[in-house]
N, C-alpha and C positions, 0 to 999 in steps of 0.2 A: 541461418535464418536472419534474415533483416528487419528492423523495426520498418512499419511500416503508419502507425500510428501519429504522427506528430502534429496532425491538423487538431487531433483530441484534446492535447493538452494547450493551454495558452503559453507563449512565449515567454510570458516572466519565468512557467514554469520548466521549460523546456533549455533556457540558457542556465539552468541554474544543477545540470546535473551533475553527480559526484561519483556515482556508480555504475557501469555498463560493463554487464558479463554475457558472455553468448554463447551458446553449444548447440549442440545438431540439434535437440527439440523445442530451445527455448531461450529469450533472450528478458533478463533481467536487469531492470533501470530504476535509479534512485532519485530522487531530487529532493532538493533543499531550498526553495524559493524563499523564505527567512528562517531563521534562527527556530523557531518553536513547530516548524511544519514541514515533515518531509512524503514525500508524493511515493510512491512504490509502483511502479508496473511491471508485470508480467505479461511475456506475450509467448505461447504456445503451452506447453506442459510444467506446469512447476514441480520440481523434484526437491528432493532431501536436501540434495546438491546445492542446488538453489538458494533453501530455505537457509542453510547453515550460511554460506557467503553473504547473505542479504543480513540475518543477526549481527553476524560479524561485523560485516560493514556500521549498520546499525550504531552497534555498542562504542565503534570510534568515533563515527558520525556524533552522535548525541552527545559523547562525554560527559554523562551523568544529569543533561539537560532536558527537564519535561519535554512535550513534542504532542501535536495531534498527529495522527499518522492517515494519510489518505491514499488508499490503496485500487486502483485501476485496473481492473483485472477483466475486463472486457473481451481482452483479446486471450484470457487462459482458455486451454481447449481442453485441460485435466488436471489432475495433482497427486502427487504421490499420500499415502494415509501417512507417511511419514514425514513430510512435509509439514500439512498442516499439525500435524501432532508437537513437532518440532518448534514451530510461530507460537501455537498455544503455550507451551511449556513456556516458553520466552516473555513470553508477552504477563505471562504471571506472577515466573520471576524476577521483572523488572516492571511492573505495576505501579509504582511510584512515577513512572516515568512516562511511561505513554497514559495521556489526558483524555483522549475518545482518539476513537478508531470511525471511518467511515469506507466503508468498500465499495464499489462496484461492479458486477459480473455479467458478463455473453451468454453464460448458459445457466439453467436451473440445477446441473448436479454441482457446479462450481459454488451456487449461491448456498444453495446446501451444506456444503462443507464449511461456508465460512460464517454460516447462521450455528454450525455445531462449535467452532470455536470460539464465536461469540456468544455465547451461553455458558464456555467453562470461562472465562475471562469476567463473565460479570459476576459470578460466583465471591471474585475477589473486589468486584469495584471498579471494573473497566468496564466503561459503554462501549460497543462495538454492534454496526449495525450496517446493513445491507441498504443500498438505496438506489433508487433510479438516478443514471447518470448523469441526468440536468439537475437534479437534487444534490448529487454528490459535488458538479462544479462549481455549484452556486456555493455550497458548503466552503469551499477550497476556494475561490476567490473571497467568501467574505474574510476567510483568517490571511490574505496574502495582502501586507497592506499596499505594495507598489499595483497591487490589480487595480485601486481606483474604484474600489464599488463597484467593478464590472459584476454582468448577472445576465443569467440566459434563461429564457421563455418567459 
């Protein structure tokens, strides 16, 4: 699977990737456009697989360093219950560290799932929240400072 994506993202954030893993369903991408904001796409089916490599990455990436995390998921077409179960667990127990979460999603059972893990996450005090995708970029350009205040519609 090829990304296929790239016009989606803005080039501050697209030079600035640290992660890219691929397998026959699905191909998973990290980015770091600065210090406190990393991007996350997913494109086809997110698996277990997936979710563990992406923490992993994660946990070196940050180095114990807060982060908003903005996650692109437009192009996920599924996800394992062990997957998202797996981000949740994470995302809890390292709470201290992710500052707000914003998603966005292609399909309604995808937003679903991550409306269900944004629910056990606020439990502890993580905002995490589901957004239309001009909402989400404007989001992610305001926290990127080399964007320049860029801003769409």
């Amino acid at each position: 699977m090829t990304p296929t994506l790239d016009a989606v993202l803005p080039d501050i954030v697209l030079a600035s990737r640290v992660l890219e893993v691929e397998s026959e369903r699905e191909v998973t991408e990290m980015f770091r456009p600065c210090a406190d904001v990393i991007v996350l796409r997913i494109l086809g089916h997110f698996s277990l697989r997936a979710a563990t490599q992406v923490t992993t990455a994660l946990e070196k990436e940050v180095d114990g360093q807060a982060f908003h995390m903005f996650a692109e998921w437009t192009a996920v077409t599924g996800y394992d219950a062990a997957a998202r179960k797996h981000v949740t667990e994470w995302v809890i127990a390292h709470r201290g560290l992710v500052r707000r979460s914003w998603f966005c999603a292609g399909n309604r059972m995808v937003e679903m799932g991550i409306s269900v893990g944004a629910m056990a996450v606020s439990l502890v005090g993580v905002d995490a929240s589901v957004v239309p995708y001009a909402e989400w970029l404007n989001e992610l350009l305001g926290h990127v400072p080399d964007a320049g205040g860029a801003r769409v519609g």
